[in-house]
C-alpha positions in Angstrom: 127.9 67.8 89.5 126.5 71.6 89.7 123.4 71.9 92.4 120.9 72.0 89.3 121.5 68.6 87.6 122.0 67.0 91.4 118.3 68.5 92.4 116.8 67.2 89.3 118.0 63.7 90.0 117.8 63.6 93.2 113.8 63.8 92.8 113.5 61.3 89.4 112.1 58.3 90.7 114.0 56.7 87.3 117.2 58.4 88.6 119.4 55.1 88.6 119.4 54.9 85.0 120.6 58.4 82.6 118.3 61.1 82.2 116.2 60.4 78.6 117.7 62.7 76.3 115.3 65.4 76.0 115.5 65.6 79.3 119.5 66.2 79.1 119.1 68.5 76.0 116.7 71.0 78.1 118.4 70.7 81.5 121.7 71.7 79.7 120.1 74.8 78.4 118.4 75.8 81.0 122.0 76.3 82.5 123.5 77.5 79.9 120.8 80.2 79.3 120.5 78.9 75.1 117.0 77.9 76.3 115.0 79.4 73.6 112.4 82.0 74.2 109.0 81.7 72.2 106.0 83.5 71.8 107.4 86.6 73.8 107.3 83.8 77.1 110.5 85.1 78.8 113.1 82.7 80.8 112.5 81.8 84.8 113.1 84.9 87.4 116.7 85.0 87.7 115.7 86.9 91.3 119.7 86.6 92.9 123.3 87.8 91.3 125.3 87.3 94.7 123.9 83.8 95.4 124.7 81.2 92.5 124.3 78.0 93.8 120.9 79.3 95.4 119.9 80.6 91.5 120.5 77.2 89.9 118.7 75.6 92.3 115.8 78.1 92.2 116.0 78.7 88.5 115.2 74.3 88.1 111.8 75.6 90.3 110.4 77.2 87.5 111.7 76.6 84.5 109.1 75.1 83.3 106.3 76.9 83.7 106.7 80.8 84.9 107.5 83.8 83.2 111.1 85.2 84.0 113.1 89.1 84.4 115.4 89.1 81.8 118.6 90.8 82.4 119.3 93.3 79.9 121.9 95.6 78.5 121.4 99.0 79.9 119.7 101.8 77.4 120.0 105.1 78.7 117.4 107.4 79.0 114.3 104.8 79.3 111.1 105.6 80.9 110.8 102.8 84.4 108.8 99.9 83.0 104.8 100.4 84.0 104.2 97.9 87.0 101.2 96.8 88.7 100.8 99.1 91.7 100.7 97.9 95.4 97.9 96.7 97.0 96.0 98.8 99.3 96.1 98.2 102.7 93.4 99.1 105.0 93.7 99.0 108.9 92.7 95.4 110.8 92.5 94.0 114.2 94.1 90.9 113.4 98.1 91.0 115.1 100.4 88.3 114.7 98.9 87.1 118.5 95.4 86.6 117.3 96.3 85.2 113.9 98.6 82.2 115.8 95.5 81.7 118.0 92.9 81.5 115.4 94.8 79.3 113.5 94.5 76.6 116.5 91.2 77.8 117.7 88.8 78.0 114.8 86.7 75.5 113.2 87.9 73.1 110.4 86.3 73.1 107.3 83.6 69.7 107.5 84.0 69.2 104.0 87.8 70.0 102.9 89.0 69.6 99.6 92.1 67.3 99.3 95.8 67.8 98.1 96.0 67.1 94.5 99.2 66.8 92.1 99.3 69.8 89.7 98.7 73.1 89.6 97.3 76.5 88.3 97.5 80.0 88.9 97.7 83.5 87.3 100.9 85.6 87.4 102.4 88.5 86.3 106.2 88.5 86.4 108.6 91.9 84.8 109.4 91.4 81.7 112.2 93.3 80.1 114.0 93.4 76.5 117.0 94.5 75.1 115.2 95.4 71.6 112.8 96.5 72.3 111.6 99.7 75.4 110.6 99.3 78.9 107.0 97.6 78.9 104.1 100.2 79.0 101.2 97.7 80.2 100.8 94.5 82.0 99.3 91.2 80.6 99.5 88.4 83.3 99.6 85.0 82.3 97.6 81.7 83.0 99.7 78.7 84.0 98.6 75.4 83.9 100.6 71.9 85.2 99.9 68.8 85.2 101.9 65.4 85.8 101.3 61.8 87.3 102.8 59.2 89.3 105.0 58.1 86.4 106.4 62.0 86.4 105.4 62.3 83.3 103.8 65.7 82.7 102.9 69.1 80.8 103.2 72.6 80.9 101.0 75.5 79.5 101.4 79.2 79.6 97.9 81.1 78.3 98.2 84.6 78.1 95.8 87.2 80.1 94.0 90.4 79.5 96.5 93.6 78.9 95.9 96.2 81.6 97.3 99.4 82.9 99.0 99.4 86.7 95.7 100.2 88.2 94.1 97.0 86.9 91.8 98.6 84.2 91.7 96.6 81.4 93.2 97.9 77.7 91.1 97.6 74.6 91.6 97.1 72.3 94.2 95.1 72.7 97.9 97.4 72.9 100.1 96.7 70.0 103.2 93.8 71.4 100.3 92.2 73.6 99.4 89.0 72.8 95.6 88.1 72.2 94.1 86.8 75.9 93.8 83.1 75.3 96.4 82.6 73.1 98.8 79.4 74.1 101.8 81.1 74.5 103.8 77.9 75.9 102.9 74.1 75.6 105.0 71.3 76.5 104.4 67.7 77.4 106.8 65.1 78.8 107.1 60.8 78.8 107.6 59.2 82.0 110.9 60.0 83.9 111.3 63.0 82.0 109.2 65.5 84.4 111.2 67.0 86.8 109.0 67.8 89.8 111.5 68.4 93.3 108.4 67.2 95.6 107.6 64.1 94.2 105.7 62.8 97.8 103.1 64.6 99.1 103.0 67.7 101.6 102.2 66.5 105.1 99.0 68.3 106.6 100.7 68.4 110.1 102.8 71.5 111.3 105.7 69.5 112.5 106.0 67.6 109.5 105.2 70.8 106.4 108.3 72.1 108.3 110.7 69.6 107.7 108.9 69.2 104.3 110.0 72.4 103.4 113.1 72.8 105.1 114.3 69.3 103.6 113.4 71.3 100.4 115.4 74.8 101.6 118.5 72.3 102.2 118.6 70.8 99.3 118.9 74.4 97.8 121.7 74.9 99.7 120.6 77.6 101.6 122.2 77.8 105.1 120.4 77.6 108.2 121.6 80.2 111.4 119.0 79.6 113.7 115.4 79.9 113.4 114.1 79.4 109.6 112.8 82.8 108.5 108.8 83.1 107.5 110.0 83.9 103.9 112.8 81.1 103.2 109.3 79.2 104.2 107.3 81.5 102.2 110.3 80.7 99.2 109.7 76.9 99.7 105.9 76.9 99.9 105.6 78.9 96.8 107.5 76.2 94.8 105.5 74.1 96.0 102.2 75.0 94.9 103.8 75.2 91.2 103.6 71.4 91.5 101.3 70.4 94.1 96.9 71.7 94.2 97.1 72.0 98.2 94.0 71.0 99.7 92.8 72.9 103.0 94.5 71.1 105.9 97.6 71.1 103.9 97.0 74.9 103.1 96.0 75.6 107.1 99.1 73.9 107.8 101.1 75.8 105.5 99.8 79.1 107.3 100.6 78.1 110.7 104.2 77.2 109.7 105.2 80.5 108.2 103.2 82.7 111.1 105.2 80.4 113.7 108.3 81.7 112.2 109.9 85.3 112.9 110.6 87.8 110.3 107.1 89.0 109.1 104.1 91.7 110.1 100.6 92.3 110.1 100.4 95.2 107.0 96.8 95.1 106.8 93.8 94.0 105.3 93.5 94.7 101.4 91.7 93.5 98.2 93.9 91.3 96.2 94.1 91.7 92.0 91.4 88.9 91.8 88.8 91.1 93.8 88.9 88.7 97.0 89.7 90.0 101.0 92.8 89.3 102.7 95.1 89.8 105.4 98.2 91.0 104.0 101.6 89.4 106.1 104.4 91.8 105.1 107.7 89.6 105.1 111.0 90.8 105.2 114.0 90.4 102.3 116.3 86.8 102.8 119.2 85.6 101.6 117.5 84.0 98.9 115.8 86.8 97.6 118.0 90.1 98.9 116.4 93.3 98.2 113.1 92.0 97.9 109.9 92.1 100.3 107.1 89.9 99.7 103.5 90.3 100.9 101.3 86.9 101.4 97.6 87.7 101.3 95.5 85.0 103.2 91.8 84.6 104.2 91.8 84.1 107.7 88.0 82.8 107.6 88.7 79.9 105.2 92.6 79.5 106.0 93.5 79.7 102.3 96.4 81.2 100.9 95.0 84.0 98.0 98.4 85.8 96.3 101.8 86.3 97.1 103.8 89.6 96.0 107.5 90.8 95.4 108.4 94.1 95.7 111.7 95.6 94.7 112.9 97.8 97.6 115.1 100.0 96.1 114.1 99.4 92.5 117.0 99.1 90.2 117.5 102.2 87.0 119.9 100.4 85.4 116.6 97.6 84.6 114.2 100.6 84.4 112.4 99.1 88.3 111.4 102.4 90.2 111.9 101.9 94.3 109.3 99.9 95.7 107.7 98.3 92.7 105.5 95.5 92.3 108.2 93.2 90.6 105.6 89.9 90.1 102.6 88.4 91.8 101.2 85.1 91.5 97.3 84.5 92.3 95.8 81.1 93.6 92.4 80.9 92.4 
């Protein structure tokens, strides 16, 4: 049994009787890579070649519901795809000292919002196409999950306003854009059939999101030498919250577990792509994502995590990625 299928069951509370059919039929294309595109919604982020039991099980993350990089055969001679382009950082006092400290020191919100299943966010992920050129503007998406105690459950992909890499919005809209607000994706499963691969709910305690998201980590596959790194936590949180609506111990908690870890700086202070301030936490490349950086933004006053960023280091010509582009982001509103 390949790492994919095991994961899936694993996590189906139904998982002593066969998988429902539909549920076979995807899960075998989603392997095989027959899943069917539609609406110009591209496949999950394939994000690792050298890694393959790590890909299937990161691949069953998202399927579902994100936008993907499709590999393609190389053109020669292609302009680099347009991406969106980094934040902009701006000096802060806040050092990896202070932000640990604040973290236990200040105040708790007296009325916090609680954990909820499902999720939404905005994203942007690279999209590339063998027929057709490198993409010449950027139209994030608007992803929307829901599902219930039975794991039953849907999935819907809205597309977002075309803009150039500075954020400007395009109009009228740029011909292979699709209209903002069109459905793009919509899916809905029967009981059993939703595959979700945290199907209790996050702990709001340090100790325990840490083994939360290391039991998830291990069940990847993904080796431990030592300490966990902030962004194999980083990797796990952000599956997550494509399944879970954190509420604000849980995202506090979440915080204090990645800062605690090593393997991450202080860049800055910045404005993220939905207009809102944040510390940025530069974390370095893993084994599950080699090659790539990743910048959290978090407000330190409310304790909430705002956006997460991958950046190509060393870009890739053959896929048109200049050096240091923004590959995807992902906003939490």
């Amino acid at each position: 049994m390949d790492d994919l299928t095991r994961l899936l069951r694993e996590n189906n509370p139904f998982r002593d009787a066969p998988l429902p059919e539909r549920a076979t039929r995807r899960l075998d294309d989603i392997i095989s890579g027959r899943r069917e595109t539609r609406h110009d919604v591209a496949l999950p982020p394939l994000r690792s070649q050298r890694t393959p039991a790590l890909l299937a099980g990161a691949a069953f993350v998202v399927t579902l519901v994100v936008v993907a990089l499709v590999l393609v055969s190389v053109r020669p001679q292609v302009a680099m795809a347009v991406t969106p382009n980094l934040l902009e950082l701006r000096p802060t006092v806040t050092t990896i000292d202070t932000l640990r400290e604040d973290l236990v020191t200040s105040p708790l919100n007296p009325r916090p919002t609680a954990t909820s299943r499902g999720a939404q966010w905005e994203g942007w992920f690279l999209q590339l196409d063998a027929d057709r050129p490198a993409a010449t503007f950027i139209q994030p998406q608007r992803v929307q999950i829901a599902w219930g105690e039975d794991f039953s459950g849907s999935s819907r992909i809205v597309a977002g306003t075309p803009m150039t890499a500075d954020g400007s919005v395009i109009e009228p809209v740029p011909a292979g854009a699709a209209a903002p607000g069109t459905t793009l994706y919509e899916e809905t499963w029967g009981p059993g059939e939703y595959p979700v691969p945290f199907p209790e709910a996050p702990p709001e305690d340090a100790a325990g999101m840490r083994g939360y998201l290391e039991a998830f980590l291990a069940s990847l596959g993904v080796t431990e030498a030592g300490s966990r790194s902030a962004g194999e936590y980083l990797y796990a949180l952000s599956s997550l919250m494509q399944f879970w609506t954190l509420g604000d111990a849980a995202q506090r908690t979440a915080i204090e577990v990645i800062v605690s870890a090593p393997g991450f700086q202080v860049a800055g202070e910045t404005t993220d792509r939905a207009g809102r301030a944040g510390v940025v936490l530069d974390i370095a490349p893993t084994e599950l994502e080699p090659g790539y950086r990743t910048q959290l933004v978090v407000d330190i006053r409310s304790w909430r995590l705002l956006a997460v960023e991958r950046i190509s280091i060393a870009g890739d010509p053959d896929f048109h990625i200049a050096p240091d582009s923004v590959t995807d982001y992902t906003l939490w509103r």
